[in-house]
C-alpha positions as CSV (number, residue, x, y, z in Angstrom):
1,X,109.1,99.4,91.7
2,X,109.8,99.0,87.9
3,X,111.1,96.2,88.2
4,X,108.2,94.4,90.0
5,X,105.6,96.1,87.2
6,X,108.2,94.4,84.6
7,X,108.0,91.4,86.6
8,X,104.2,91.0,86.7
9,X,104.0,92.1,82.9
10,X,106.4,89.6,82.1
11,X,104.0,86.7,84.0
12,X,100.8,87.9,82.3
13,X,102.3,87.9,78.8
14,X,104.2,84.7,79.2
15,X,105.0,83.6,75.2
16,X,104.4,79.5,76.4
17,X,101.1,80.6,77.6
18,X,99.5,80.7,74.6
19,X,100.5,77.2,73.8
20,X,99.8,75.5,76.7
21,X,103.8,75.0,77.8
22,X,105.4,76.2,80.1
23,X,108.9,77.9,79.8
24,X,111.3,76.0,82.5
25,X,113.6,78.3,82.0
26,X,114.0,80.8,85.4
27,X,114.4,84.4,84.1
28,X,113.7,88.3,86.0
29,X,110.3,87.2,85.6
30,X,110.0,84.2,87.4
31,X,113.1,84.4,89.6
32,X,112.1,84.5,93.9
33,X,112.6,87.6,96.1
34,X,113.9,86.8,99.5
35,X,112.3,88.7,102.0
36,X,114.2,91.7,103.1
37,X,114.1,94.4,105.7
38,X,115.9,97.9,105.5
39,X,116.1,100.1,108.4
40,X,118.4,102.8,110.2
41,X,120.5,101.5,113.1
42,X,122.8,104.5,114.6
43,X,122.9,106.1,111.8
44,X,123.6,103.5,109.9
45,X,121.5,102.0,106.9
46,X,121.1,98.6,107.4
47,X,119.6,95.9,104.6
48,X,119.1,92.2,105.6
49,X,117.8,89.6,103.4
50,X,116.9,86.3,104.3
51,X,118.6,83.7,102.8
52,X,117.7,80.3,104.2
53,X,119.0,77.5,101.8
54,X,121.2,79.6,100.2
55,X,125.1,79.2,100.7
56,X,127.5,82.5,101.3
57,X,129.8,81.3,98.2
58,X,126.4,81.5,96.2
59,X,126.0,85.3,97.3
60,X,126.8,88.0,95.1
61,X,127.0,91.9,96.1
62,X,127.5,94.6,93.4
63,X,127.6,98.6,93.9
64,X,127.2,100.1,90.3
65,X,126.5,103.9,89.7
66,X,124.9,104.1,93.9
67,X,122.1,101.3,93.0
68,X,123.3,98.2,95.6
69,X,122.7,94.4,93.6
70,X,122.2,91.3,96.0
71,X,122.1,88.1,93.6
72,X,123.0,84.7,94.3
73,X,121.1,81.1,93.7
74,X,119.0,78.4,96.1
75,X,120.1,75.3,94.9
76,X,117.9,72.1,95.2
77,X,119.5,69.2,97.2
78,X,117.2,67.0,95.8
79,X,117.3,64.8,92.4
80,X,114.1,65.7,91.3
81,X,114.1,62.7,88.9
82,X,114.5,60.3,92.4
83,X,111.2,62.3,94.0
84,X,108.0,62.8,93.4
85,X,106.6,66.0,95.4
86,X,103.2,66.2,97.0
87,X,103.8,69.4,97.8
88,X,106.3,72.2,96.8
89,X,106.2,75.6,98.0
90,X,110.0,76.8,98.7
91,X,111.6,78.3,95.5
92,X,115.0,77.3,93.7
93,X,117.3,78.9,91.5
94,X,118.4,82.5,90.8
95,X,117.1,85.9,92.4
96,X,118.1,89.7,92.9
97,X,117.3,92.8,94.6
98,X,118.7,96.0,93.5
99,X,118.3,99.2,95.5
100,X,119.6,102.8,95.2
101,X,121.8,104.2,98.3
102,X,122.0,107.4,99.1
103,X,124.6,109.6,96.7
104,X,128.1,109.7,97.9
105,X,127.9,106.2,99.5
106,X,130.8,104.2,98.0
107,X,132.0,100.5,98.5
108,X,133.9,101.6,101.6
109,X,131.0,102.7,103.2
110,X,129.5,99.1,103.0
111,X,130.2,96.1,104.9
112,X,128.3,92.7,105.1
113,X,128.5,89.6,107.1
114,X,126.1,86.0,106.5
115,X,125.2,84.3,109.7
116,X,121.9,82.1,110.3
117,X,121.0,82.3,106.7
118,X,120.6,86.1,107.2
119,X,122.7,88.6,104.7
120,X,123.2,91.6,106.4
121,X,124.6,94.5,104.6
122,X,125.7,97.7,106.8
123,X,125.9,100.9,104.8
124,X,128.1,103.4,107.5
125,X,126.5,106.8,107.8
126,X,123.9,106.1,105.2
127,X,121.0,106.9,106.9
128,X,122.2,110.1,107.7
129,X,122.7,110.9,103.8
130,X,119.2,110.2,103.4
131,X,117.0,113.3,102.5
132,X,113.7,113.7,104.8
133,X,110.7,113.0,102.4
134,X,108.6,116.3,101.4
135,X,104.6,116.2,101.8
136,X,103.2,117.2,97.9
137,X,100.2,119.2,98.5
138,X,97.1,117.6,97.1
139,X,95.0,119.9,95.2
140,X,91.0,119.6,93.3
141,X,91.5,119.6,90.2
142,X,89.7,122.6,88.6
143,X,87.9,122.2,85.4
């Protein structure tokens, strides 16, 4: 979530907006998300992203201090100087997802596998470590 609020202030306050250029540069801020689903299979936490366009040797996954980092590239086929687009609406070059896992999970517990452009990431037992949410009571405020 902190991320995605530094991510949107990063847009708004872009320093080449003042000026007219743009920045071509890609950074956190302007960097694509690949869609990505998280759910519980077994017991089992499971995370897939979908990768289409990007190749498994271009696929990075980190575990540092129980937050999980999925980064890697999209890399354009094309020579952009050779074509002239009418339309563009897939996006190129770096991204990343971080997520915490549940405490105690370590790189043991993990396991993933790329297949049909879909990174999926098994975290053994990690559902179960999971705590059930707790309701927080909503109260009037008095005053």
């Amino acid at each position: 979530m902190m991320s995605e609020m530094s991510r949107m202030r990063d847009l708004v306050t872009d320093p080449g907006s003042e000026t007219g250029q743009e920045d071509q540069r890609r950074t956190h801020a302007t960097a694509w998300i690949p869609p990505t689903d998280i759910f519980v299979r077994q017991g089992d936490l499971v995370i897939r992203c979908e990768l289409a366009g990007v190749k498994r040797e271009d696929v990075e996954i980190t575990l540092s201090d129980g937050v999980l980092h999925i980064s890697g590239e999209r890399r354009s086929e094309l020579n952009e100087e050779e074509v002239t687009f009418y339309t563009r609406e897939r996006f190129y070059g770096a991204f990343r997802r971080s997520m915490s896992l549940p405490e105690g999970v370590n790189e043991d517990d993990i396991d993933a596998t790329f297949e049909d452009c879909v990174l999926e990431i098994t975290v053994r037992r990690g559902a179960a470590a999971v705590p059930e949410p707790q309701r927080i009571q909503i109260r009037e405020k008095s005053g």
